[in-house]
N, C-alpha and C positions, 0 to 999 in steps of 0.2 A: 504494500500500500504506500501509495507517497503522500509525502507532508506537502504542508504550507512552506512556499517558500520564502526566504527573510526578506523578498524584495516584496511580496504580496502583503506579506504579514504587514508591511511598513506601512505600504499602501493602502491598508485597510483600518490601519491604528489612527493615521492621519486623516482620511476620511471622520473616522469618530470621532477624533480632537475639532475638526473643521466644525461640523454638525455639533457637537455639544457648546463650543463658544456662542455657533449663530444662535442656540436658545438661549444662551447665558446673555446674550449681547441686546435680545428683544427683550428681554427681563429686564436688563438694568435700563434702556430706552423709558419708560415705564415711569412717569411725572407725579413726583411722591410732593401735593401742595401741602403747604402750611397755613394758617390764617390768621392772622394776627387783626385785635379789637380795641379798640382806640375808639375816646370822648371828643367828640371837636366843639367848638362855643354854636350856644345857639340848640343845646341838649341835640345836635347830630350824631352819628355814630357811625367810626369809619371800619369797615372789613375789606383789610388787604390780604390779597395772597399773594405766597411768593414761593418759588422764584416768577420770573418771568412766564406768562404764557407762550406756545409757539405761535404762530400764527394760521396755522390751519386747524386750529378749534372749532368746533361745531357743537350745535345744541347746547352750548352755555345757558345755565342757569341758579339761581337762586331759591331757594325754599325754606322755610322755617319750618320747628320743630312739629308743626301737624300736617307737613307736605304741602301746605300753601303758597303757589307760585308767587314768590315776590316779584321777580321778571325770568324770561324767557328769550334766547337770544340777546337782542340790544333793545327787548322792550319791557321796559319796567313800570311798575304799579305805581301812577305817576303821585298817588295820594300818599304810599310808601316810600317811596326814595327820593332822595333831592340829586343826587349826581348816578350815573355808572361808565365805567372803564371794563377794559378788559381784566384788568386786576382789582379794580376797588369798588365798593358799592357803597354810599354814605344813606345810610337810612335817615330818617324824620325821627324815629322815636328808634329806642335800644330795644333789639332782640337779643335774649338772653342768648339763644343758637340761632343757629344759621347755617342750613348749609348746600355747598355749591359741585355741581359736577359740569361737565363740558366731555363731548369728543375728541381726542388731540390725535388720533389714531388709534391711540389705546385711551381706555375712558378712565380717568382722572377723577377725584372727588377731594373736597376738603371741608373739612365739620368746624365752626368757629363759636368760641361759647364766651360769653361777657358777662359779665356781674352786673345787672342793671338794678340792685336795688337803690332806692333813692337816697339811704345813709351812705353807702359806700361811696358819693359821687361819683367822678367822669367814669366808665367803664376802664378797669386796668387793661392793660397791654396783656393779654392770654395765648396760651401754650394751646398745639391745636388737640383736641379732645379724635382719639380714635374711634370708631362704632366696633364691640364688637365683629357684625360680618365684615366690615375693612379688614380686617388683622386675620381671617377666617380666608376671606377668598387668596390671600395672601400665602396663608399656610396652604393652600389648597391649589394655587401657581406654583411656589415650589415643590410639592410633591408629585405635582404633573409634568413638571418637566424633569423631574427626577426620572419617574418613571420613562417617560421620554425617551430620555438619554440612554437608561441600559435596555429598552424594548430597540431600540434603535441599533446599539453596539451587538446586541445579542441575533438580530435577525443578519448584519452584517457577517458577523462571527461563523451565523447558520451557513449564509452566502456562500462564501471563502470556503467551509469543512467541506459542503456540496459540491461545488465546483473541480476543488481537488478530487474530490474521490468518485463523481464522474468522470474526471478526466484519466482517473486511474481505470475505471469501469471499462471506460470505453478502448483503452491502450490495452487490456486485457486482452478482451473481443477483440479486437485488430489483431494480437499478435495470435489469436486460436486459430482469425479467420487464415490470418497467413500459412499457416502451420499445415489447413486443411486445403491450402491452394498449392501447395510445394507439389513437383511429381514423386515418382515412388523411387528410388534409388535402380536405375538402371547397371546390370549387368557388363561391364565391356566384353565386344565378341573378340572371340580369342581364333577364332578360325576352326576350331573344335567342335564338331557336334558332339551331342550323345547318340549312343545307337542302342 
């Protein structure tokens, strides 16, 4: 039976390096916002996120804590908000949450929470609050491409052991068929009969 050989083997290792990076690579692609809640004069209330949007985001929006569309797109609930950006929304009055997803390719989301009780004044500057399924579907991307990666290496592996041992299969069968194609070991005439 013949093996793999080290130039295949190499070829096929690199192959899985290539393919495990491209899922590592859309992984970290993958726009982790933050939201930061800030008091402005005039009891406004500013939600930024950061980093930067790309610019090919789609279906931007805003929602508070009972999924009521504050805006949609670049159209907001003109009685609720006094500015929007592609990064910032300055509401009229403080919501305690808020929170915002968009298309970027891959879909994006970020949950912003503020302290608007009226002792506490301005809203502080807050850390962004994760949901649960955030942190879930998360655990649930890396496991899948876990998975991934060794269903991926393993049916490659399959590939390769296949390959070989068809091609030993079939070098078998060729050297039988030869064997039965040879003629039969001819006699040289000696000038001799038998009588």
């Amino acid at each position: 039976m013949q093996f793999v050989s080290v130039t295949h083997f190499k070829k096929a290792m690199l192959l899985v390096l290539w393919v495990f990076l491209m899922i590592m690579s859309s992984a970290a692609e993958r726009l982790h916002l933050s939201c930061l809640c800030k008091g402005l004069p005039g009891h406004l209330t500013l939600y930024q996120l950061s980093p930067e949007l790309p610019k090919n985001c789609t279906e931007k929006g805003w929602e508070d804590a009972h999924k009521t569309a504050i805006t949609r797109g670049s159209e907001p609930d003109k009685s609720l908000v006094h500015s929007l950006t592609d990064q910032t929304l300055v509401m009229r009055e403080c919501r305690s949450y808020l929170h915002f997803t968009a298309q970027c390719g891959v879909f994006v989301e970020a949950n912003c929470t503020c302290d608007c009780s009226p002792d506490s004044g301005p809203p502080p500057t807050s850390a962004p609050v994760m949901k649960p399924s955030h942190k879930t579907r998360n655990a649930h991307d890396r496991v899948l491409q876990f998975f991934l990666s060794v269903s991926l290496l393993g049916i490659i592996v399959f590939v390769v052991y296949l390959r070989t041992t068809l091609r030993s299969w079939i070098c078998w069968i060729c050297s039988v068929d030869k064997q039965d194609e040879l003629p039969e070991a001819e006699v040289p005439f000696t000038g001799v009969t038998a009588t």
